[in-house]
C-alpha positions in Angstrom: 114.1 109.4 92.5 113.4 110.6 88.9 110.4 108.2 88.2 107.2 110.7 87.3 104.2 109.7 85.9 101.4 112.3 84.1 98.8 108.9 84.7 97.2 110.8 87.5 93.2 109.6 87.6 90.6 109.3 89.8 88.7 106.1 90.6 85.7 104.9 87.5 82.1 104.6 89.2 83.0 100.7 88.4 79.5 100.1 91.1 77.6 101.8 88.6 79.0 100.4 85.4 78.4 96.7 86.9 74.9 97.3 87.7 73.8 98.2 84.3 75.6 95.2 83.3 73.2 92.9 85.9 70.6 91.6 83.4 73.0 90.9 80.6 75.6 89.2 82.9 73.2 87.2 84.9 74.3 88.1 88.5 72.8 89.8 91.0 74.9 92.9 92.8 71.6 94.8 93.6 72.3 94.6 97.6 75.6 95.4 97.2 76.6 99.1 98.1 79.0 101.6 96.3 80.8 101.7 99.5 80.8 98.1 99.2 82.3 97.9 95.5 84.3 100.9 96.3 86.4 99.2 99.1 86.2 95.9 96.4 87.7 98.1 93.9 90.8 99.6 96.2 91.7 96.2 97.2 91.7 94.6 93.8 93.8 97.3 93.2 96.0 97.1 95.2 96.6 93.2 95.4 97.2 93.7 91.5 99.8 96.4 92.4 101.3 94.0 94.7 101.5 91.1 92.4 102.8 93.8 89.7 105.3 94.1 92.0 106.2 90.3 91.7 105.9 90.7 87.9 108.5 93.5 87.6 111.2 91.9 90.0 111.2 89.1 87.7 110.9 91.0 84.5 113.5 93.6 85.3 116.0 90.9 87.1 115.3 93.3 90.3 117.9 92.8 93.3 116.0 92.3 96.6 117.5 92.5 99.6 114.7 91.2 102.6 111.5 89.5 101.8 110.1 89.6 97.9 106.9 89.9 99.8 107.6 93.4 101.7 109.0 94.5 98.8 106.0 94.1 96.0 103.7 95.6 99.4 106.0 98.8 98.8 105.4 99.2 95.1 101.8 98.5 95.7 101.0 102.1 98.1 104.0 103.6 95.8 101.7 103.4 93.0 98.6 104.2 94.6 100.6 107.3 96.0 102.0 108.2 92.6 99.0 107.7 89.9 96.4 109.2 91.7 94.8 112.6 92.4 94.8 112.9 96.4 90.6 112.4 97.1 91.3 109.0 94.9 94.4 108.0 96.7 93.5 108.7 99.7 90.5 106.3 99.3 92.3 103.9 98.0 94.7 103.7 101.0 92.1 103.4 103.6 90.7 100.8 101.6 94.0 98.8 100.8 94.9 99.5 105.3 91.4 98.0 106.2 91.9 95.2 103.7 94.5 93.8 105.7 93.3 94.9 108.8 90.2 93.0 108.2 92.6 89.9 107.2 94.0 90.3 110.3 90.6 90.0 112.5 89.6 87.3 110.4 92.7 85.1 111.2 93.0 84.3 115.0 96.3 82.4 114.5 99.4 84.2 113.1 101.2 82.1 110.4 104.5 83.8 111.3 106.1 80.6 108.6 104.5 82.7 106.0 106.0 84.3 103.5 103.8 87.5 103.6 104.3 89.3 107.2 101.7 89.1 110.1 98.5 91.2 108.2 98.5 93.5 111.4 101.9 94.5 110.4 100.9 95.1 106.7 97.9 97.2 107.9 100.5 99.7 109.9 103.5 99.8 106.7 100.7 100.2 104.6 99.6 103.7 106.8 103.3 104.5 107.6 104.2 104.6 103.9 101.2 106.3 102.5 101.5 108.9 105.5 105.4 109.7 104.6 104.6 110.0 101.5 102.6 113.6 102.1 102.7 114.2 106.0 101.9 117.5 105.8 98.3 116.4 104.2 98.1 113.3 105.6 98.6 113.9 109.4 94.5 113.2 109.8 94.8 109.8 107.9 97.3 108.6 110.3 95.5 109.9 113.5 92.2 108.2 112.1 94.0 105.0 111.6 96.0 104.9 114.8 99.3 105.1 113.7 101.4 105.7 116.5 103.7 108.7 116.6 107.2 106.4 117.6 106.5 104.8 113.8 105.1 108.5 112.3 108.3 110.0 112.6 109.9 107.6 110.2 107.4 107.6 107.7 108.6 110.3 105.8 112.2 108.3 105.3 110.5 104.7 104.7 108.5 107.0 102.1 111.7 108.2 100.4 113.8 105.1 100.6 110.8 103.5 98.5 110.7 105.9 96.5 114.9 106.1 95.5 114.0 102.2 94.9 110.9 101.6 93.0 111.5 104.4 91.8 114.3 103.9 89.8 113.0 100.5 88.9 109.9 102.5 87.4 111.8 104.9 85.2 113.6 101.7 82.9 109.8 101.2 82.5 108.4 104.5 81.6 108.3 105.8 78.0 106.6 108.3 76.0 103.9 107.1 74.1 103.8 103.9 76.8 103.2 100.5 74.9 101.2 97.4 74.6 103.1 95.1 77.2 100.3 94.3 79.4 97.6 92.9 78.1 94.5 90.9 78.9 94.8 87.3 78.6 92.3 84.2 79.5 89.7 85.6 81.0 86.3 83.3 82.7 84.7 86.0 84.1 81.0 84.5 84.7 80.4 85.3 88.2 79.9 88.4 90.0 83.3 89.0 91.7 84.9 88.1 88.2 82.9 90.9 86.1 84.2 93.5 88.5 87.5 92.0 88.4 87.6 91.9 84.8 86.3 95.4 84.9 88.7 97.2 87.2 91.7 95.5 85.7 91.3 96.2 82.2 90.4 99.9 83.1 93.9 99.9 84.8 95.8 97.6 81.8 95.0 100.2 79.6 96.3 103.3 81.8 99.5 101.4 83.0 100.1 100.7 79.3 99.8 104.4 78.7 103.2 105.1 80.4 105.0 102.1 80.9 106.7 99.5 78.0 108.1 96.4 79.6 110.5 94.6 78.3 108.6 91.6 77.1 104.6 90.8 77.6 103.0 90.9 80.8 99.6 88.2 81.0 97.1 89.1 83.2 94.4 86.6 83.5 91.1 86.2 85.6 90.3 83.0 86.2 88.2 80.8 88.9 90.8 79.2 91.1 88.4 77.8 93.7 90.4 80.3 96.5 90.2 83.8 97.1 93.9 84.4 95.8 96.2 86.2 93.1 99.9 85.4 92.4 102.3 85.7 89.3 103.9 83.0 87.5 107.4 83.9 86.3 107.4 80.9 84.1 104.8 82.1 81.9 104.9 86.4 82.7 101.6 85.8 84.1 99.6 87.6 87.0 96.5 85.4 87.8 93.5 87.0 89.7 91.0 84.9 91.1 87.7 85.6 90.3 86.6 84.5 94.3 88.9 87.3 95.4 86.2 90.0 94.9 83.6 87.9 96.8 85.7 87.4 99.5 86.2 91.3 100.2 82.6 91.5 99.8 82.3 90.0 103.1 85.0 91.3 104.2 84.2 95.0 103.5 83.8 96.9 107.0 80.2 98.3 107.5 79.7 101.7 106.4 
């Protein structure tokens, strides 16, 4: 893997930049905690990674050989692994693990037709990868979040066959002086969970376009959807996130 990136960053104080916004915007996010909009934040993240994911195996005419589905969940802790300092990433990935974990005690049924794997699973590929990423740092991280040792001692080489894939995706991507490719499009941003959608996204828009030029436009629109969901359509270049996706991980956020 060549694929480097100097877009290291922590996470923005996005809790505190929404609630000075409260007044102006109309909504109300005063019982709302930072934890709260922290573990908002990761997620949103991270489903945008995921759908990014989507976006660049279209764009880039990627081969895949399994599910699409695994694959954009890869590139989605690769990137949280690669663009940010350790204290942020680290967050990020307990945040992004207890997303799915908290999908998973949500759900009672399995859909196993589903495209996406059984959330349970997600939780633990989400741990294993972040974990083989760094094990030497990250040995806590996978003890706290009960990774068991049988799956530990593959980490490290999940980790790196990621890493030799995405990777290489990543570096027809990268150039100095990055571009304009992504950009903000429709935006309908009126409720709560879409002003801290709308807020985390074009914080990251700008930093991705700091070191990456695709090879034609990227959309990336918030809009109502009337479902907690996000998805890309290849037939316009467009990643959709859904404005009731933040309100849903509200409730879903564990208690802190």
């Amino acid at each position: 893997m060549s694929f480097s990136t100097t877009m290291k960053h922590l996470l923005l104080p996005f809790a505190l930049c929404i609630a000075a916004s409260v007044s102006e915007a109309e909504v109300d996010l005063s019982h709302t905690s930072e934890e709260t909009l922290a573990f908002v934040e990761s997620n949103l993240l991270g489903i945008f990674y995921h759908e990014l994911g989507h976006a660049l195996i279209d764009v880039l005419e990627l081969p895949i050989f399994g599910q699409e589905e695994d694959a954009a969940d890869v590139l989605s802790i690769f990137l949280i692994d690669a663009f940010y300092e350790e204290e942020a990433a680290v967050q990020l990935a307990y945040d992004a693990a207890f997303g799915f974990l908290g999908e998973a005690e949500a759900n009672e049924e399995i859909a196993f037709w589903d495209v996406h794997g059984p959330d349970l699973q997600r939780y633990y590929n989400t741990v294993c990868l972040f974990y083989g990423a760094n094990p030497d740092e990250r040995a806590d991280l996978a003890e706290d979040l009960g990774l068991p040792e049988d799956r530990a001692d593959y980490c490290p080489e999940e980790y790196s066959q990621a890493a030799d894939s995405w990777g290489g995706a990543l570096d027809e991507i990268s150039h100095e002086g990055g571009g304009n490719t992504l950009i903000i499009g429709g935006v309908d941003a009126e409720t709560d969970g879409g002003i801290l959608t709308e807020r985390v996204l074009r914080a990251e828009v700008e930093a991705l376009n700091g070191d990456f030029r695709l090879p034609e436009t990227l959309t990336i629109s918030i809009q109502p959807c009337g479902e907690a969901n996000a998805f890309y359509d290849p037939e316009y270049v467009e990643i959709t996130m859904c404005t009731e996706f933040a309100d849903a991980l509200v409730e879903m956020a564990p208690d802190l």
